[in-house]
C-alpha positions, 0 to 999 in steps of 0.5 A: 398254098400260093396265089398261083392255085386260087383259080383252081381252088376257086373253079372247086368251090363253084363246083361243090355251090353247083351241085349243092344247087341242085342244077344238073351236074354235068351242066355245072360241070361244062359251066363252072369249066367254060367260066374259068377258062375266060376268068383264067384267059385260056385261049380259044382255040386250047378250050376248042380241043375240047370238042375233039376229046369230047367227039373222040372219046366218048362219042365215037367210043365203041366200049360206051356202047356197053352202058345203054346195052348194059343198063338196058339188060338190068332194067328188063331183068328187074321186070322180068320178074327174077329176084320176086322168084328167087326171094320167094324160094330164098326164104322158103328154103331158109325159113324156120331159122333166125335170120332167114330173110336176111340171108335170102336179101344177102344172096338176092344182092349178089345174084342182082348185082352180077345180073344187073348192076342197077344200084337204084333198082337193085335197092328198090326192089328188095326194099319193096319186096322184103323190107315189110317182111322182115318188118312184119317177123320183127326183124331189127328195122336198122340192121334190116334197112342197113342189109338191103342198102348194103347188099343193093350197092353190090352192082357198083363192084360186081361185074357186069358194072356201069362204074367198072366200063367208065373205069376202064375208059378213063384209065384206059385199061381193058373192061374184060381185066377190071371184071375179072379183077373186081370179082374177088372183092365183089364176092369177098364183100358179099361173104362178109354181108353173109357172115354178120347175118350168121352172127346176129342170128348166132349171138343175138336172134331177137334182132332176126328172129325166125319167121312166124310161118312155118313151110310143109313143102319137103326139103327136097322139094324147096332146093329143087324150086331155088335151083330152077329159079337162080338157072335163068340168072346164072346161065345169063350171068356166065353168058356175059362174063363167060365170053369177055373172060374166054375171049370170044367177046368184047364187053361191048358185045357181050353186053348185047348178048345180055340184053336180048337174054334178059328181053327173052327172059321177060318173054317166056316169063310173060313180062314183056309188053309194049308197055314194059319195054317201052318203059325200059327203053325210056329208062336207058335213055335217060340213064345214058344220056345222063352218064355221057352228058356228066362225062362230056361237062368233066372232060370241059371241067378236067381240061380247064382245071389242069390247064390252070394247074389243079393237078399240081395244086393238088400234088402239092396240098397232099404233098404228093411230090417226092412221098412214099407211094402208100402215102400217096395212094392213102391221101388219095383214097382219103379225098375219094372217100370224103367226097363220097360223102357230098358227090355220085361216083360218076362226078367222082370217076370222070373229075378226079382219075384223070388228075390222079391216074398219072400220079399212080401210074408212075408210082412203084407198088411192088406190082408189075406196072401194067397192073398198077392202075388196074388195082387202083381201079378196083380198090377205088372201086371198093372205096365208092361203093361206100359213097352210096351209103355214107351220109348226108347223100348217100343215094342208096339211103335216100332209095331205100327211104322212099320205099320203106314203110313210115316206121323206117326213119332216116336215123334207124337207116343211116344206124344200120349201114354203119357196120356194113360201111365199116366192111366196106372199109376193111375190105378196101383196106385188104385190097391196098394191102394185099394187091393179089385179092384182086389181082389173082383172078386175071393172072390166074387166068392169063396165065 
């Protein structure tokens, strides 16, 4: 590493002292940027250009509406009192067999993740509603803790997902292609959640053993009830992604179709108040002011660094110029999941894909080019959703932990994720190796 990279190494170490701070991230971001950009004389008038990108690109970008429309539809979800409905049914229905809650916390997080993609409200939700449950039956506190922070992180992968839009944005691929191509993965992850229950309950049941009530409700009876209950979800869900699949809608359209859905779901559910929606209101408010102003302080950040040669500082510490292209893409994904550890996806998405996102493009996969960065995105996709359960900053961790019982410590927490992380891993793994687990389902359907 020569001389000529040390602003650019110096503008990364300013960043990661910015967000150990504690100061707002995107103000770190836009700082650390404007700082280097006189410390590097970059002349006035290039850092001006900001302004258009930033005015250009996210302000006057139509498929950013989708955020506000989206987060707006999973907090009214949240309050409409589905996933209370559905776990009750859930674990009737599985009552009597060792592990039963667990299964009805795996299936929850799908259906809540496909219905809202709120990871902190997905999380919270469980972990307040079914974490003293399994707790109070004896359940494992690390395996239990480890199942709902797992199973809330489904939302970041499962459309409709916020992460997937600013995806899209960033590596200017269409929304409605990202969707269809994360499902695979998405129920992939899913299936796997389901299949460590049915072994710990198999192998070992003292770990989730079966609860100690015993339902009189026929069998008949309980299908009946979950059916009813997962209707108003499923029907919400094949809405929304229904008309960006057939066509008949732009992601952005159909997240407005989601919100009024959700709004009218809490109405005849009797959630709806002023109270409530002005809550939800607030809520995405503050949700989406705080993804455009991350994404207004990276593109002063990205802007700045390329001008002083990041992305060739970059290339040349992985060595990246003339190497295979697995190799490039392992090292890439070994940086993603590094930084995982110690920064959100957001700061992640809009500082790293933009330097990175050229390099892939260029690269020859053995896949159709135009689907390259489409696959990139999902199995990057895959590899930060373990950003929100690796430790020391692992957000869904720090969710759970705020609503978990006092007998719930950080270690049995940070114990239980290890092996759903692990699962995250091969499945990220058998994305890179097997590009069609995402690919199928755009090409099926295009074709």
């Amino acid at each position: 590493m020569t001389i000529e990279y040390m602003l650019p190494l110096l503008m990364l170490a300013a960043l990661i002292l910015g967000i150990f701070s504690g100061y707002p991230v995107a103000f770190v971001l836009a700082g650390v940027g404007i700082i280097f950009s006189f410390l590097g004389d970059v002349p006035i008038l290039f850092l001006s250009l900001t302004i258009s990108r930033i005015y250009s690109g996210i302000l006057t970008n139509w498929l950013l509406i989708a955020i506000p429309l989206f987060v707006f539809m999973g907090l009214m979800l949240e309050r409409s009192g589905v996933a209370e409905r559905l776990l009750r049914s859930l674990s009737s229905l599985f009552r009597g067999f060792p592990g039963g809650y667990g299964f009805a916390v795996a299936i929850i997080g799908v259906v809540m993740a496909a219905s809202t993609g709120i990871i902190g409200a997905s999380v919270v939700l469980m972990g307040m509603m079914a974490l003293p449950t399994m707790l109070a039956n004896n359940y494992n506190k690390g395996l239990s803790s480890g199942l709902i922070a797992a199973s809330g992180t489904l939302g970041i992968l499962i459309p409709p997902s916020i992460m997937l839009i600013v995806l899209g944005d960033q590596l200017r691929v269409s929304v409605g292609d990202l969707f269809m191509a994360a499902m695979g993965p998405g129920i992939l992850l899913g299936a796997l959640y389901l299949l460590v229950i049915l072994l710990v309950a198999i192998f070992q049941p003292e770990k989730m053993p079966s609860e100690h009530s015993v339902s009189h409700e026929p069998v008949l009876s309980r299908i009946k009830t979950l059916v009813f209950d997962l209707a108003a979800p499923m029907a919400l869900i094949g809405t929304v992604l229904g008309t960006i699949v057939a066509g008949v809608a732009t992601p952005t359209e159909s997240a407005a179709i989601g919100a009024l859905g959700a709004t009218l779901f809490a109405l005849f559910g009797k959630r709806l108040s002023r109270k409530i929606l002005s809550e939800t209101f607030m809520q995405t408010t503050k949700t989406t002011a705080m993804i455009v102003f991350v994404m207004m302080g990276a593109t002063v950040f990205s802007v700045v660094f390329r001008k002083l040669g990041g992305d060739a500082m970059i290339a040349d510490a992985f060595h990246l110029d003339g190497a295979g292209p697995y190799y490039v893409l392992g090292m890439i994904m070994l940086l993603v999941f590094i930084l995982g550890f110690f920064m959100e996806w957001v700061e992640i998405v809009l500082v790293v894909v933009p330097i990175v996102a050229p390099i892939i493009a260029k690269l020859n996969f053995g896949i159709p080019p135009e689907q390259t960065l489409i696959w990139f995105a999902i199995a990057l996709s895959v590899n930060l959703q373990s950003s929100f359960l690796t430790p020391p900053f692992g957000y869904a961790l720090f969710y759970l932990k705020g609503v978990s019982p006092p007998e719930v410590k950080m270690t049995d927490i940070y114990k239980g994720v290890i092996p759903f992380v692990l699962i995250q891993l091969m499945v990220l793994l058998g994305v890179l190796v097997f590009p069609q687990l995402a690919l199928w389902l755009p090409n099926y359907l295009s074709s």
